[in-house]
N, C-alpha and C positions, 0 to 999 in steps of 0.2 A: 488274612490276618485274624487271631485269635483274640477277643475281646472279654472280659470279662461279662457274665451271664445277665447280670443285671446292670450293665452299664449302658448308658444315653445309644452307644455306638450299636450296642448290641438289640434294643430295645428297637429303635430306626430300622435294624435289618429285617426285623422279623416282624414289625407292623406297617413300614409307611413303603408307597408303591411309589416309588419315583417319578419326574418326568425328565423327559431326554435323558436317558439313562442304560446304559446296558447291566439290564439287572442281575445278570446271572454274575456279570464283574461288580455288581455292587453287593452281590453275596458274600463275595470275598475280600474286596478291599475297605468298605463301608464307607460311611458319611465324612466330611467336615462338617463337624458342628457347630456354629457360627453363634454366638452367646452374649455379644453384644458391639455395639457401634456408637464412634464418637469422628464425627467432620469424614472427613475423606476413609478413615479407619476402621477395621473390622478385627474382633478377639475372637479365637475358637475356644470351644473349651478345655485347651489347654494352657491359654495363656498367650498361645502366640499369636502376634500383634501382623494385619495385613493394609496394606494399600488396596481397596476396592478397586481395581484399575479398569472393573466393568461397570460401575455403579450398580451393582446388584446387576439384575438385567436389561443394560440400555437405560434406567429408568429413575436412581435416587440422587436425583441433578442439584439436591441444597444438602446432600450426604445423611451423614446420621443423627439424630439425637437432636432436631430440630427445635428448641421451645415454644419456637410462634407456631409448627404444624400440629404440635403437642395441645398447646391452650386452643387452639382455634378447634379443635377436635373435642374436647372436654367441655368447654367451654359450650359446643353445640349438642352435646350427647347433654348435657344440663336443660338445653332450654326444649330439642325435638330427638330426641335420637334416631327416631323413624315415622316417614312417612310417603306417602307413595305418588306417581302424578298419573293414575287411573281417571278416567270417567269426572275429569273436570276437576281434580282435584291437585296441587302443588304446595312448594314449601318457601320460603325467600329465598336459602342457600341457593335451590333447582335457577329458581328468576335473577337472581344476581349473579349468578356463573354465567349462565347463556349470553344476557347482555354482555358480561364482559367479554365471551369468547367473543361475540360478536366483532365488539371496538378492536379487536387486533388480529383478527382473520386476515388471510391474503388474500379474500378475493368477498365479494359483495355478499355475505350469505345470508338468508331470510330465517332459517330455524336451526334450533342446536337440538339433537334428542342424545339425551342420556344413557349410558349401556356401563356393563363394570369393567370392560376387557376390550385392548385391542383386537383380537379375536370376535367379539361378540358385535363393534363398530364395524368391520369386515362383515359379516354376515349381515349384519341390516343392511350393509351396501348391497349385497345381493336380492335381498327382499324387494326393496325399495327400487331397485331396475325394474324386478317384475312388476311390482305393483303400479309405477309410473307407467311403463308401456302396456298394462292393460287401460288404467287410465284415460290413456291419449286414445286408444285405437290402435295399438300395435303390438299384436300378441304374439306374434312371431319373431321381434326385436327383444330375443332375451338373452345372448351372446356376452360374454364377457369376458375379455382377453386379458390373462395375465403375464409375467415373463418367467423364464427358465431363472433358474435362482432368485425368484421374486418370493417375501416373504410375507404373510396375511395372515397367519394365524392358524388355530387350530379346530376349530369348530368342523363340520361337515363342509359347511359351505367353506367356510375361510381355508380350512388346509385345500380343500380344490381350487381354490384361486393359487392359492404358493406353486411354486415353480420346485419343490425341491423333491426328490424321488423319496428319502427318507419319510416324509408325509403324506406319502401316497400308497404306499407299500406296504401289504397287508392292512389296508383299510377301506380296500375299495373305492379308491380315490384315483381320481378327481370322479365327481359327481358329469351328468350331462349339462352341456350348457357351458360348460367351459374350454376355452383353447388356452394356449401359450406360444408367445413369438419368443424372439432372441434375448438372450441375456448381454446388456449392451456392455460386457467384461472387454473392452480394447486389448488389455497386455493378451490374455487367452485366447479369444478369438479374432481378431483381423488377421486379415489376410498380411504375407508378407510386403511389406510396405507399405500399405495400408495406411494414413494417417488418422486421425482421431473422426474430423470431420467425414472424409470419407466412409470412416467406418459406420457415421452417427448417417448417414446417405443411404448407404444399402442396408439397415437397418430398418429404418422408413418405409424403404420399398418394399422389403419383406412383409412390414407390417400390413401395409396396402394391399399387398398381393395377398396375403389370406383375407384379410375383410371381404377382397373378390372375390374368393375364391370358399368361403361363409355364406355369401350372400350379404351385402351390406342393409340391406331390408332386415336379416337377422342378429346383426352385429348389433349391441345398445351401450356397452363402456368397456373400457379400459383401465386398467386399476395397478398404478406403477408407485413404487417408495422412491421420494428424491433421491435416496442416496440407498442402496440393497443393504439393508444390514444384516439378518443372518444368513443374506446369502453369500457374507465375507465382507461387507462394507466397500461393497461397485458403486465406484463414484462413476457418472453419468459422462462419458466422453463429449466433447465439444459440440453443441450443437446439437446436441441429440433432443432434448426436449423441443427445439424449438421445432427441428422437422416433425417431430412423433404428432405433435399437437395440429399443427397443418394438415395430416391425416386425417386425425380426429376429427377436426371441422370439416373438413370435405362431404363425411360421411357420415356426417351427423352422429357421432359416437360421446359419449359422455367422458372426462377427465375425472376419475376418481383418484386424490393422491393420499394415497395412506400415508401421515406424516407421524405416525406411533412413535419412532423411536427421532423420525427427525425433528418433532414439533418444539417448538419453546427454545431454540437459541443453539440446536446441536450442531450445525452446518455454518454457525457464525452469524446468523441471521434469526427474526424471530420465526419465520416459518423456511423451511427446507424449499418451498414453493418459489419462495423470493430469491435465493439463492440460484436456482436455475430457472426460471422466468416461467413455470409453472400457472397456467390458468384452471383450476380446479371448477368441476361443476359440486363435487360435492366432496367432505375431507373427512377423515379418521382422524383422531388424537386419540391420546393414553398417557401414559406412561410420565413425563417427566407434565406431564398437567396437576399433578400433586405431590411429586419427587415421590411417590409412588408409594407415598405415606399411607393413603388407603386406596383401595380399589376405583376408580372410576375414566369412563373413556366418552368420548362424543363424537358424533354424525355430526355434520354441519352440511345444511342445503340448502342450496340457492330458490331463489324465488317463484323462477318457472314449473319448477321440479315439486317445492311444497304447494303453489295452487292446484296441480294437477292432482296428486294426491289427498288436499283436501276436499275435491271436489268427489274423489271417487271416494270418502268414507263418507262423505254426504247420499251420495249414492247407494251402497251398501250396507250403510248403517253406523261403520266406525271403522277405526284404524287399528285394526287387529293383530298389534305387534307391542310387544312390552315387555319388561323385565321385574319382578319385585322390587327391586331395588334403584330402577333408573333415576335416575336424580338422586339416590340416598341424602339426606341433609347434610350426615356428618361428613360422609364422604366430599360433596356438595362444598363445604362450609372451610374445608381442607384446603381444597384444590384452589377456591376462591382465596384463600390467604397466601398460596403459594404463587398464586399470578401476582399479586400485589406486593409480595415480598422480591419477586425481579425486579418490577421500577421500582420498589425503596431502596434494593440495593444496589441499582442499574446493573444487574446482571448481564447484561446485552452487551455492552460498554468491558464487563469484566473479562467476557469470553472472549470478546474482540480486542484487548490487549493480550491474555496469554497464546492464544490459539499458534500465533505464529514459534512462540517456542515448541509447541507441543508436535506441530510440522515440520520443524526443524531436524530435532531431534527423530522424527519417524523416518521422513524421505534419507537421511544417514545413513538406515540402516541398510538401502536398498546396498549398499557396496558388502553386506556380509555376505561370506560365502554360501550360505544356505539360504539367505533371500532371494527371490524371484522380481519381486514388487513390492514397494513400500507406497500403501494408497490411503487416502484419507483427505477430510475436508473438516474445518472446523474443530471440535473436538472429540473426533472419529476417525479410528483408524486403524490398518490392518497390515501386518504382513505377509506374504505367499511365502510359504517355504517348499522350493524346491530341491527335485534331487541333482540335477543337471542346470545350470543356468544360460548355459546357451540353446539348449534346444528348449527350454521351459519344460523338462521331463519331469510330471508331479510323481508325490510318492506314491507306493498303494495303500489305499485306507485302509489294508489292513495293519501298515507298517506304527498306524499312533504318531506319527514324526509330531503334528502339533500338539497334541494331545499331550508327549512328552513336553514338549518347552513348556507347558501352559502349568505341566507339573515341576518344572526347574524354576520356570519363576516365582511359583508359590514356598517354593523352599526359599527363595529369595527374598520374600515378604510380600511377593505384590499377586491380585487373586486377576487375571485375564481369561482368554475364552478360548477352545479350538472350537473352527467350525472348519467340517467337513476333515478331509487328507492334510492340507495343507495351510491352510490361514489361522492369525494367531491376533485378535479382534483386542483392541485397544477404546475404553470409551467412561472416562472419568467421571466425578461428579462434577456440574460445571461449577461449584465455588472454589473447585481446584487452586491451591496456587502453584507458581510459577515450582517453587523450588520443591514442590512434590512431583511435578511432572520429569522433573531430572530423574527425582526419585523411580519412577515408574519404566522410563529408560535405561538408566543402569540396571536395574535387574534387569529389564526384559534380555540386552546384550547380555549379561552375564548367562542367563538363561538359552541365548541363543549359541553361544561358546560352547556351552555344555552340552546342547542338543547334538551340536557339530559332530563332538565328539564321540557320543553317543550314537550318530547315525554313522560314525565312521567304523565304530568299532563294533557295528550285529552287519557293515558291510550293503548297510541298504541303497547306496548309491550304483550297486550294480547293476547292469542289465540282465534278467534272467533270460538266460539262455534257449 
């Protein structure tokens, strides 16, 4: 596409390096330029008006143009704009977020530490294994298991924990110190006949069987997202946490659940944990803990885990891990007015009335001809698009099949996600209402017609020869 020389579109090609991006195709096709946002609502600059139907990414859960996240920001860039929690040193926002993460955690946890990025909460998870197991007496317990389509982030450590080849590939990843079991996908992988539970069975066993097959002496966590979200939004078949964790205790292995994209209300519940009976020793958030107004993420860990660690910076001298910015205030100060703007507005209460339409409307689609799977929980959700529905024959990634739809329904008005070949990833802001989620539906169908069409007519339903 030919753009003019000094326009915004032209100016983005020739200065800013993308991410997830095939650059050489964004040489040519160039940006959306995204210019401003009101509620559920996003303008490019050209005017045209879109349904966020990702919330940015996974992440702008009170939507756009906020006032209370706006004054609560200004309002603290007035009194500290920055300061740091170094060497004995914090700010009130830092202390009045932790306690409150505290009060509405799933599970009993002693300390919060502050980081800017889901990403960056992944990697001190990785720290924080090693530094616990020197700690205690166990330097060889530095093992951590992740899943095939599990997704953690991008850091060194973090993309080595992700399950996804795209983040490994050309980057010298995954790092040492890391494995991956199964990706617990029912529709894709069980065996035929297979039930859900069963599937969540041999699953378990697998996982068992490499911890033996590690050394359970070297195995020290496991680090699983309630629900996979960009590895397609794989909701957890029946039973599957509850055996995974049986594991885990056996074998003395740690439950880290990165709840980034499920944290605050995504799954219908306030933690993703509670939704499938998740016992966490230690957790990630991000992302919808500020509706992603500014940058900030958190550790949260339990009891056993911080005195062992405080013991060994007593020992050493200190706890040699931190960020400039951990705790930012403003950030800080943000994120605290956005918890307290869920119970003012009983956010919980409001996801838990729409959610059922928004599954309604998903699981429907599963009858269209190019669906595979219509999957989702809460207010998340994904469809498979295949090329064959009875044998589940995906496309080839290099055919774009989602990629397209994801560009049909922007022509639609509504902005969605392809990830990977085939899935076409659904995940609103949750102050959504009801009658924008029709909204969000009728395009994606009208989108998916057209796709149809489209894969009928380059023929890519064919088997090549």
């Amino acid at each position: 596409m030919n753009y003019a020389p000094n326009s915004a579109a032209a100016r983005d090609i020739a200065n800013v390096l993308h991410p997830y991006t095939n650059l050489r195709k964004h040489e040519e096709k160039g940006p959306l330029i995204i210019t401003k946002g009101q509620g559920v609502h996003v303008w490019d600059d050209q005017g045209n008006r879109y349904i966020e139907g990702m919330a940015g990414l996974w992440c702008a859960s009170l939507g756009w143009n906020e006032e209370e996240l706006i004054e609560a920001a200004v309002k603290q860039m007035r009194e500290l704009p920055y300061y740091h929690g170094f060497t004995h040193k914090s700010s009130m926002p830092s202390i009045d977020l932790a306690e409150k993460l505290k009060s509405i955690a799933p599970a009993d946890f002693s300390k919060v530490f502050f980081v800017n990025s889901g990403s960056e909460a992944n990697d001190t998870q990785v720290k924080l294994v090693r530094y616990y197991n020197n700690a205690v007496g166990r330097p060889e317990k530095k093992k951590i298991i992740g899943r095939i389509k599990g997704y953690h982030g991008v850091t060194v450590a973090a993309a080595s924990l992700t399950g996804i080849p795209l983040n490994h590939k050309s980057f010298d990843l995954p790092i040492e110190g890391v494995r991956h079991t199964d990706c617990p996908h029912h529709y894709r992988y069980a065996e035929p006949g297979e039930s859900e539970e069963e599937f969540s069975t041999r699953l378990a066993k697998n996982l068992e069987e490499l911890i033996i097959k590690e050394g359970p002496e070297t195995v020290a966590a496991f680090i699983a997202e309630p629900v996979m979200g960009a590895g397609g939004v794989i909701v957890p078949p029946e039973g599957y946490f509850e055996k995974i964790q049986a594991v885990l205790t056996k074998y003395d292995v740690w439950m880290i659940a990165d709840e980034v994209i499920t944290g605050f209300m995504r799954t219908g519940n306030m933690w993703g944990s509670q939704t499938f009976g998740i016992r966490p020793n230690t957790l990630s958030c991000a992302k919808q803990l500020s509706s992603a107004y500014l940058p900030i993420a958190a550790v949260m860990v339990d009891d056993p885990i911080y005195q062992a660690i405080a013991d060994e910076s007593k020992s050493i001298g200190a706890f040699g891990h931190g960020y400039t910015y951990s705790g930012h205030p403003v950030s800080a100060a943000v994120a605290l007015r956005t918890l307290q703007l869920y119970e003012e507005r009983n956010t919980l209460a409001h996801v838990q009335a729409i959610y059922p339409a928004f599954q309604k409307r998903l699981k429907a689609l599963a009858d269209h001809p190019l669906v595979g799977e219509a999957r989702g929980v809460g207010l998340v959700g994904a469809v498979e698009l295949v090329a064959d529905k009875p044998s589940k024959r995906e496309f080839a990634a290099t055919d774009g099949v989602a990629a397209q739809c994801v560009e049909f329904a922007q022509a639609h008005g509504v902005i969605l996600r392809a990830i990977g070949a085939g899935a076409v990833t659904i995940c609103p802001p949750l102050m959504i209402e009801e009658g924008q989620i029709h909204e969000i539906f009728d395009a994606l169908e009208k989108a998916l017609d057209d796709t149809d069409g489209w894969v009928n007519k380059k023929g890519l339903r064919q088997v090549a020869a």
